[in-house]
C-alpha positions as CSV (number, residue, x, y, z in Angstrom):
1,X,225.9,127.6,15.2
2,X,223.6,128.8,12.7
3,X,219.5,127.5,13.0
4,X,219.8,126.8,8.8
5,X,223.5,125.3,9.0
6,X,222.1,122.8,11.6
7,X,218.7,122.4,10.0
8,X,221.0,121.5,6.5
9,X,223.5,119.0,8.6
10,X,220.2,117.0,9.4
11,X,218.8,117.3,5.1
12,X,220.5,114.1,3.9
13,X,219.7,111.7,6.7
14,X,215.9,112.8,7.2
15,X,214.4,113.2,3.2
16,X,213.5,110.1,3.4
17,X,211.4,110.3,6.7
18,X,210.4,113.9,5.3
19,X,208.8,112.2,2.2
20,X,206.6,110.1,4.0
21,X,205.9,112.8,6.7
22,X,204.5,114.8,4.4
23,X,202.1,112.1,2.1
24,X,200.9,111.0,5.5
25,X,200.0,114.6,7.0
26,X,196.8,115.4,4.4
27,X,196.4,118.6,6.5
28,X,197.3,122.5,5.2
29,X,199.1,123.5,8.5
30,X,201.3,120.6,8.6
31,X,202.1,120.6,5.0
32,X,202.9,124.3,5.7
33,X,205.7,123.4,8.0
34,X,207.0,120.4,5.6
35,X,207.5,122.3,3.0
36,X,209.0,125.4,5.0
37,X,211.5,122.8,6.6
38,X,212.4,121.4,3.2
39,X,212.8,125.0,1.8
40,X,215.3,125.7,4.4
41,X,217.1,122.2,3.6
42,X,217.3,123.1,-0.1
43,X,219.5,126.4,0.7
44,X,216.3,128.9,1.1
45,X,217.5,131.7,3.1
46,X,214.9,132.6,6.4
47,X,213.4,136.0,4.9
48,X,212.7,133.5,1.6
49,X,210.7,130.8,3.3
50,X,209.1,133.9,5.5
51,X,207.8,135.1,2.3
52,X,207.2,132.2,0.9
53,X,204.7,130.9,3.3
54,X,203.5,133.8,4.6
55,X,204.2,133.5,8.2
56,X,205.9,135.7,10.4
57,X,209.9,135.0,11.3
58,X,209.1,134.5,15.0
59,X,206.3,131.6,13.9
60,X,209.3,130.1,11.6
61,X,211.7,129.8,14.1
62,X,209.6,128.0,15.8
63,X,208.8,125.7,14.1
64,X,212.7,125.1,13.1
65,X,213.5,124.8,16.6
66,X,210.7,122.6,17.7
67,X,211.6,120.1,14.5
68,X,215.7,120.6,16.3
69,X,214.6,119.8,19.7
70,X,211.8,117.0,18.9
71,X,212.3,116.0,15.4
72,X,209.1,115.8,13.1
73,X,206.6,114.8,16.1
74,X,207.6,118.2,17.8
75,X,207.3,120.6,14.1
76,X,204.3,118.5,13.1
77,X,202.5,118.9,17.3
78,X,199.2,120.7,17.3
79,X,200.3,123.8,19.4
80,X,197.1,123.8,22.1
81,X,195.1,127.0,22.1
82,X,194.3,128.9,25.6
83,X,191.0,130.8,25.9
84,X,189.5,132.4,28.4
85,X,187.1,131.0,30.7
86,X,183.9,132.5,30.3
87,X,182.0,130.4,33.1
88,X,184.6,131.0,36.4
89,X,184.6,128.2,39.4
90,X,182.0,129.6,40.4
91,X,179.6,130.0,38.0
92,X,180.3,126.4,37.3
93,X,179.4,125.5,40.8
94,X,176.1,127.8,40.4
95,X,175.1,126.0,36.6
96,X,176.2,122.2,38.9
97,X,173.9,123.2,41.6
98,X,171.0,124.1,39.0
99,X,171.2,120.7,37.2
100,X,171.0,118.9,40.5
101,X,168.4,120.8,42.5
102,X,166.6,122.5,39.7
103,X,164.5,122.1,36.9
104,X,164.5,124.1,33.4
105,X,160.6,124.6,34.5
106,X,162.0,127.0,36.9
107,X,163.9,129.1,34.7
108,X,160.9,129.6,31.5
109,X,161.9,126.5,29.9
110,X,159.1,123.8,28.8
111,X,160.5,121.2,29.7
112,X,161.1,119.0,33.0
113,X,164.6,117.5,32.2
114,X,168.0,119.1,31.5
115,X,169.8,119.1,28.0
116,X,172.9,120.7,27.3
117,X,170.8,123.5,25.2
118,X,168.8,123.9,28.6
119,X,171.9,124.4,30.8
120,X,173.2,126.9,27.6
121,X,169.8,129.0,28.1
122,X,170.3,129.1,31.7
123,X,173.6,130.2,31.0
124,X,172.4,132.9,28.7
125,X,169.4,133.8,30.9
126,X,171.4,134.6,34.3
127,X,174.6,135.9,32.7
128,X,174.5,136.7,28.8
129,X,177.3,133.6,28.3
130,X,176.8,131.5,25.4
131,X,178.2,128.5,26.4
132,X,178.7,125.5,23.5
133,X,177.0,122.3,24.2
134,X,180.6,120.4,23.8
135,X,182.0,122.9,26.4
136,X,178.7,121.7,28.3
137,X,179.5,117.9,27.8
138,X,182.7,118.5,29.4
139,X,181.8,119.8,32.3
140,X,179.2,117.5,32.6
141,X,181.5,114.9,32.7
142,X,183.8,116.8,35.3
143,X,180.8,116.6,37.6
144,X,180.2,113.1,37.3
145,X,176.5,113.5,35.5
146,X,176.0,110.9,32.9
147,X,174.7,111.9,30.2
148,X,171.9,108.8,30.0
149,X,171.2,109.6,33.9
150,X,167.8,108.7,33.9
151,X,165.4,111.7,34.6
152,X,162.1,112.1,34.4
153,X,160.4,114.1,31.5
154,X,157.1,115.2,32.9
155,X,156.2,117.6,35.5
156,X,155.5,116.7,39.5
157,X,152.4,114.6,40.0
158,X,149.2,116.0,41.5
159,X,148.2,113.7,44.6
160,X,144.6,113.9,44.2
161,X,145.3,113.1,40.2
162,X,147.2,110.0,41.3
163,X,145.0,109.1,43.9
164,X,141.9,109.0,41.5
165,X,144.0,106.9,39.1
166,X,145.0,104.9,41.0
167,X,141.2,103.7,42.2
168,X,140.3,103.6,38.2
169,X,143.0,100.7,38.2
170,X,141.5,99.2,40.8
171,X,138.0,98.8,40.0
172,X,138.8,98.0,36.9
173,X,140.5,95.0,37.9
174,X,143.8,96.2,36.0
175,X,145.7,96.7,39.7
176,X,147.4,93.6,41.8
């Protein structure tokens, strides 16, 4: 059967559902597909609605068939968007193994503890990959760091330094 006969069966038992679809949806691309869907229901040939919206037939269909299938929660589903991994396995494992057994000290950085703009410059530094601090955050959390992990934010102590102060405290009475 026809997409826009069966699209125009379903018109009379879902305008009211439609209505309220579309004042609850604020958002252009769902909107988009509300109207398209109603255009169809109110005798709008394909090419019309095509033109209409500005979308290609292909994207259209689509969206008819995904409101056939799964009803307004399938036209109105944010389609996910793939992108290509710029940091592979193993560069991950790299960047995991540099937060752990590093510090940004060693890589020009002035600074002893690791933010996500650290790891990003590190990122930069060894493979010209700008990598976003959300991105950052999630793998992060795939690794199990915390992001309140406590770490320290000075440099490693000198032993004769700590040694001296720690004989200051004691003469001074201020040490147990």
């Amino acid at each position: 059967m026809i997409r826009r006969i069966r699209l125009q069966r379903l018109a009379p038992q879902d305008r009211e559902a439609w209505q309220k679809q579309y004042y609850g949806h604020q958002k252009h691309w769902q909107r988009r597909r509300l109207l398209a869907l109603k255009a169809i229901w109110d005798g709008q040939n394909l090419a019309e609605v095509c033109r209409q919206q500005k979308v290609r037939r292909q994207t259209l269909t689509h969206w008819l068939d995904g409101y056939l299938h799964g009803g307004f929660d399938a036209l109105l589903a944010r389609e996910s968007v793939h992108r290509k991994q710029l940091l592979s396995g193993q560069r991950q494992r790299i960047l995991r193994y540099i937060v752990l057994h590093k510090t940004p000290a060693d890589y020009g950085i002035d600074s002893y503890q690791w933010t996500a703009g650290h790891v990003s410059a590190v990122a930069w530094q060894k493979w010209h990959i700008k990598v976003s601090c959300p991105r950052l955050y999630q793998l992060f959390d795939q690794w199990g760091l915390s992001l309140q992990k406590a770490h320290r934010d000075y440099g490693p102590t000198n032993a004769q330094e700590q040694a001296q102060f720690i004989a200051d405290l004691k003469k001074n009475g201020a040490a147990p």
